[in-house]
C-alpha positions in Angstrom: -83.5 -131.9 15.1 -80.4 -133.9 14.7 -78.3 -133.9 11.1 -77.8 -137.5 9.7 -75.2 -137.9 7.1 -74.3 -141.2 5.5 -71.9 -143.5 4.2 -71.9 -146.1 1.7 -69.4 -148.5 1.5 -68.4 -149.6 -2.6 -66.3 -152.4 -4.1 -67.0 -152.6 -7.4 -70.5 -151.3 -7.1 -73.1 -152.0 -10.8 -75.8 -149.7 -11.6 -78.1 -152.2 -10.0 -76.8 -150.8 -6.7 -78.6 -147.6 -7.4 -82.1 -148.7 -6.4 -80.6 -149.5 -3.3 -79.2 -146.0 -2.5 -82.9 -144.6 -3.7 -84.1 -146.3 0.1 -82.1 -143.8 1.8 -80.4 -141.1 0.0 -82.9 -138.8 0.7 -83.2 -140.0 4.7 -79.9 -137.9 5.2 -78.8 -134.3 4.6 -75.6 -135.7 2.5 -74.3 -139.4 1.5 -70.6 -140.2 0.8 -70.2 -142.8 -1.7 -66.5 -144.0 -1.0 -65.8 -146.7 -3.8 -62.7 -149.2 -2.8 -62.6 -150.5 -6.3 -59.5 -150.9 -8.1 -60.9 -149.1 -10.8 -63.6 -146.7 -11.5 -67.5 -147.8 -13.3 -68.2 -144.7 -15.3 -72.1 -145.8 -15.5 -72.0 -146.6 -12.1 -70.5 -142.9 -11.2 -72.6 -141.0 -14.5 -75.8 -142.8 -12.6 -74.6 -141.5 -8.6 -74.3 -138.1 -9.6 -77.8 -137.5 -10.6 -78.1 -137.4 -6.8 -77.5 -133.8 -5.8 -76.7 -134.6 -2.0 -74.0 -137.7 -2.8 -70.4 -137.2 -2.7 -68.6 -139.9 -4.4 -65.0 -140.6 -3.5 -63.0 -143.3 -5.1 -60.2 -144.7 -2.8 -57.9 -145.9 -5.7 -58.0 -149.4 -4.2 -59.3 -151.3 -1.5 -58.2 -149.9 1.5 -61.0 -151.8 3.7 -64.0 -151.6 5.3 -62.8 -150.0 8.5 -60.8 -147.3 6.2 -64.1 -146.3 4.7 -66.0 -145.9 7.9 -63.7 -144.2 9.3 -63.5 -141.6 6.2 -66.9 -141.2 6.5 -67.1 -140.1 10.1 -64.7 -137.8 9.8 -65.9 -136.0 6.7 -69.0 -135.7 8.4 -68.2 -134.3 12.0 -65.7 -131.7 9.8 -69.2 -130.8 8.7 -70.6 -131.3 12.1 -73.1 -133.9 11.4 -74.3 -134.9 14.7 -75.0 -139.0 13.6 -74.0 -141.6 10.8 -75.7 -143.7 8.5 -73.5 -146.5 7.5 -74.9 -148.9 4.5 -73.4 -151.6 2.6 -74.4 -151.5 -1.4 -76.6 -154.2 -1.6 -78.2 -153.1 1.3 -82.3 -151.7 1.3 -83.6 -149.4 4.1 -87.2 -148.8 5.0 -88.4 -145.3 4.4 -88.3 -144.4 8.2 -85.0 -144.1 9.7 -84.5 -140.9 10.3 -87.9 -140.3 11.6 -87.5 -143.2 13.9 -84.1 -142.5 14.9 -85.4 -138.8 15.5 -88.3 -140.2 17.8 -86.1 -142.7 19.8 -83.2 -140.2 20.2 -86.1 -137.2 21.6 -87.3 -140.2 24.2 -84.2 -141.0 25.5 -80.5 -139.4 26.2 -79.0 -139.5 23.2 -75.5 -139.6 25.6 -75.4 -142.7 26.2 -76.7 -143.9 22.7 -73.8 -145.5 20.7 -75.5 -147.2 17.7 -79.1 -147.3 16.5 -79.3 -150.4 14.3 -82.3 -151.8 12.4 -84.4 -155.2 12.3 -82.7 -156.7 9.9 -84.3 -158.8 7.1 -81.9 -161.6 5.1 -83.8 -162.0 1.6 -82.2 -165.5 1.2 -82.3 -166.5 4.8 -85.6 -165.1 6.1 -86.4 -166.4 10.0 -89.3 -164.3 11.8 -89.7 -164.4 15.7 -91.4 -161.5 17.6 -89.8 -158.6 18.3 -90.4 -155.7 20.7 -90.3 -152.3 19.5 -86.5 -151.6 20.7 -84.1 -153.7 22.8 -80.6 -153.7 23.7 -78.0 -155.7 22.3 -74.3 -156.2 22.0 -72.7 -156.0 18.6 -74.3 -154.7 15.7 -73.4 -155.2 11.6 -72.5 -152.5 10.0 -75.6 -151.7 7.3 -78.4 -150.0 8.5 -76.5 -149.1 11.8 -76.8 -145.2 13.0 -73.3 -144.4 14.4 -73.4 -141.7 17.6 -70.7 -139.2 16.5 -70.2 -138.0 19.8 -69.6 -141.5 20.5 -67.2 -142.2 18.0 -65.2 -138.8 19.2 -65.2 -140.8 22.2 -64.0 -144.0 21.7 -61.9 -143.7 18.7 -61.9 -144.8 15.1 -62.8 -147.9 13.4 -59.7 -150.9 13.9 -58.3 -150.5 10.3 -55.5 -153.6 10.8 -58.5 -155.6 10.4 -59.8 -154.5 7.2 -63.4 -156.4 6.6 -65.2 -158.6 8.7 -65.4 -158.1 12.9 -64.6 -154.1 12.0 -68.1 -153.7 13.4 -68.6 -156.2 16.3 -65.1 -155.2 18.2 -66.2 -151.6 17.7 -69.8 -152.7 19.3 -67.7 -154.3 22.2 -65.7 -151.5 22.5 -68.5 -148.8 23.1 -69.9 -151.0 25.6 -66.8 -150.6 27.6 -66.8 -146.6 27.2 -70.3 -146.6 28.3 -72.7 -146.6 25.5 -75.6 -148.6 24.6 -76.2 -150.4 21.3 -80.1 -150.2 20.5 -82.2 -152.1 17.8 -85.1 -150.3 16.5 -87.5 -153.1 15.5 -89.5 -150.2 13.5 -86.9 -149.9 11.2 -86.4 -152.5 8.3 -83.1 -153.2 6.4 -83.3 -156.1 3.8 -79.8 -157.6 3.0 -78.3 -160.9 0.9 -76.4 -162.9 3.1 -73.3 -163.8 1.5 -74.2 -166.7 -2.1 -76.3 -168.4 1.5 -77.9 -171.5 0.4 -80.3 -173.8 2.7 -78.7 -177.3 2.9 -80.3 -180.3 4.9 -77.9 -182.2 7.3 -80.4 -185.1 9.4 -83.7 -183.4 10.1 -81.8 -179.8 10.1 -81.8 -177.2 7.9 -78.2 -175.7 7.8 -77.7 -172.3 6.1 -74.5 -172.3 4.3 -72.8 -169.2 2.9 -70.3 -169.9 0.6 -68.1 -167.0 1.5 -64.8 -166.5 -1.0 -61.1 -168.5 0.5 -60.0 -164.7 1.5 -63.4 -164.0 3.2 -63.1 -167.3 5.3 -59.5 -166.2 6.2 -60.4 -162.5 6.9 -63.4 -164.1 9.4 -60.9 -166.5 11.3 -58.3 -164.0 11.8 -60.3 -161.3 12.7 -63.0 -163.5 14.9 -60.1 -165.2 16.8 -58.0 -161.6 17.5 -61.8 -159.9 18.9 -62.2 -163.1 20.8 -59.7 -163.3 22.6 -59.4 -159.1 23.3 -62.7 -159.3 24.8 -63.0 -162.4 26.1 -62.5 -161.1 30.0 -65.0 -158.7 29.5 -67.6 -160.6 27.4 -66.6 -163.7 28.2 -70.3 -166.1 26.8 -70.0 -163.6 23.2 -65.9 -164.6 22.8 -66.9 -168.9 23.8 -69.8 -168.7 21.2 -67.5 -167.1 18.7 -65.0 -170.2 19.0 -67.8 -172.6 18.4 -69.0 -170.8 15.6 -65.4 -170.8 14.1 -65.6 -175.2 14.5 -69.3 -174.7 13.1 -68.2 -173.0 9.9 -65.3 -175.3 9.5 -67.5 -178.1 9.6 -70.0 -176.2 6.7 -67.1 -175.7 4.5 -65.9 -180.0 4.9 -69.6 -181.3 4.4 -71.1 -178.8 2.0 -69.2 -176.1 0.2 -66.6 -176.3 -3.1 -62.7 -175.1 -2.9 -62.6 -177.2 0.4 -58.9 -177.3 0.2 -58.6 -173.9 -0.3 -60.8 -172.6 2.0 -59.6 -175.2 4.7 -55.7 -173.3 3.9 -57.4 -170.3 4.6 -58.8 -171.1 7.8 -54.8 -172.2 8.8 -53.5 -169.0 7.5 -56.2 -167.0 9.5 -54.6 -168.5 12.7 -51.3 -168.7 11.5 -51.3 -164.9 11.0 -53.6 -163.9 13.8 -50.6 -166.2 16.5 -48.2 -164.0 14.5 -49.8 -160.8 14.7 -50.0 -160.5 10.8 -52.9 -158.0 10.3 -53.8 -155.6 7.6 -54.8 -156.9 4.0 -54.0 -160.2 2.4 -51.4 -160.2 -0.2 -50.8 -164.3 -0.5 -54.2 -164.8 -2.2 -53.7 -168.7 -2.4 
């Protein structure tokens, strides 16, 4: 029997978030709440405790994803938690993981098994396709994903100079090069928003646009370009696609989204400051 333990991943989380939390609390022996708010939401912390297996932590600011991940896995190999559930807070998981995970896990040598990440559903950007029942693939988003330990003794922590967005895919790409596997379990259901994602029509497409904040678009050119480009000898198709993607969200952001001259500064700072090295969290917020 393995023990799961979980993290969730706060920034200024609203009671709403605690139906979320319901899907999964009880999938894991004990969840830590880490909450990289500025400040605290006493209804939001008077609701969490109700819980008698969450550990809430507030950070006292926004030290980043990767900070919180990283806290995570370390609080729970002190308690020698064998794997990690890592959520997001508007995240939903089907009832199954841990019996799934358990089942795939007892099949299979859980050695080589670096992440165990779920079908995911986008509630505002729904696309179905057939799926088999598991299959491998190379990078993985954070929410839903089941992180190896073992693993993550392994190959280190989380890439905190980064601090949101690409924190999960260059730590995908970097188990792959130590030797472990990143497998989707197709029975396993996690139902997410993507981003304020509207549909917009461009010709006879249908163009999903996400309308990410000025500081989110800068975080995702820095930190896509800097992953890129580390990788790009070993995964050389992933790092090209990544580049068009970048010219593909420009694009998005001059045809169909608002704050186009802000975002568009953004996108120059995020190379400016990933030529110069400049990592870590944005202070210029303009």
């Amino acid at each position: 029997m393995i023990k799961l333990a979980g993290v969730v991943i706060l920034f200024n989380p609203s009671t709403r978030f605690i139906e979320n939390i319901k899907s999964y609390v009880n999938q894991v022996d004990i969840l830590f709440a880490i909450d990289n708010s500025e400040s605290v939401n006493p209804e939001f912390v008077n609701e969490i405790k109700h819980f008698n297996n969450v550990c809430y932590k507030w950070n006292g600011s926004n030290l980043g994803v990767a900070r919180v991940l990283n806290i995570g896995a370390q609080l729970a190999l002190q308690q020698q938690y064998d794997f990690l559930l890592m959520m997001d807070q508007d995240s939903v998981l089907s009832d199954n993981v841990l019996t799934e995970s358990i089942k795939y896990i007892s099949d299979h040598t859980s050695k080589d098994i670096g992440i165990l990440y779920p079908h995911h559903v986008y509630r505002n950007y729904y696309q179905q396709k057939e799926l088999s029942s598991s299959e491998e693939i190379l990078v993985a988003d954070t929410s839903g994903s089941v992180l190896n330990l073992a693993a993550y003794s392994k190959v280190g922590p989380f890439m905190e100079k980064l601090f949101i967005d690409y924190v999960d895919f260059e730590y995908c790409l970097r188990l792959h090069l130590n030797g472990f596997k990143i497998i989707q379990l197709n029975s396993i259901t996690l139902y997410q928003e993507l981003g304020n994602l509207v549909t917009k029509r461009l010709l006879f497409l249908k163009v999903g646009v996400t309308n990410h904040s000025p500081q989110r678009i800068y975080y995702r050119v820095r930190n896509r370009l800097f992953v890129s480009s580390k990788y790009f000898l070993h995964f050389p198709i992933w790092s090209i696609k990544q580049m068009a993607y970048l010219w593909i969200e420009f694009g998005k952001v001059l045809l169909f989204e608002s704050e186009k001259f802000l975002k568009c500064k953004m996108i120059m700072k995020g190379f400016i400051h990933y030529l110069s090295n400049n990592y870590g969290v944005l202070l210029d917020k303009n």
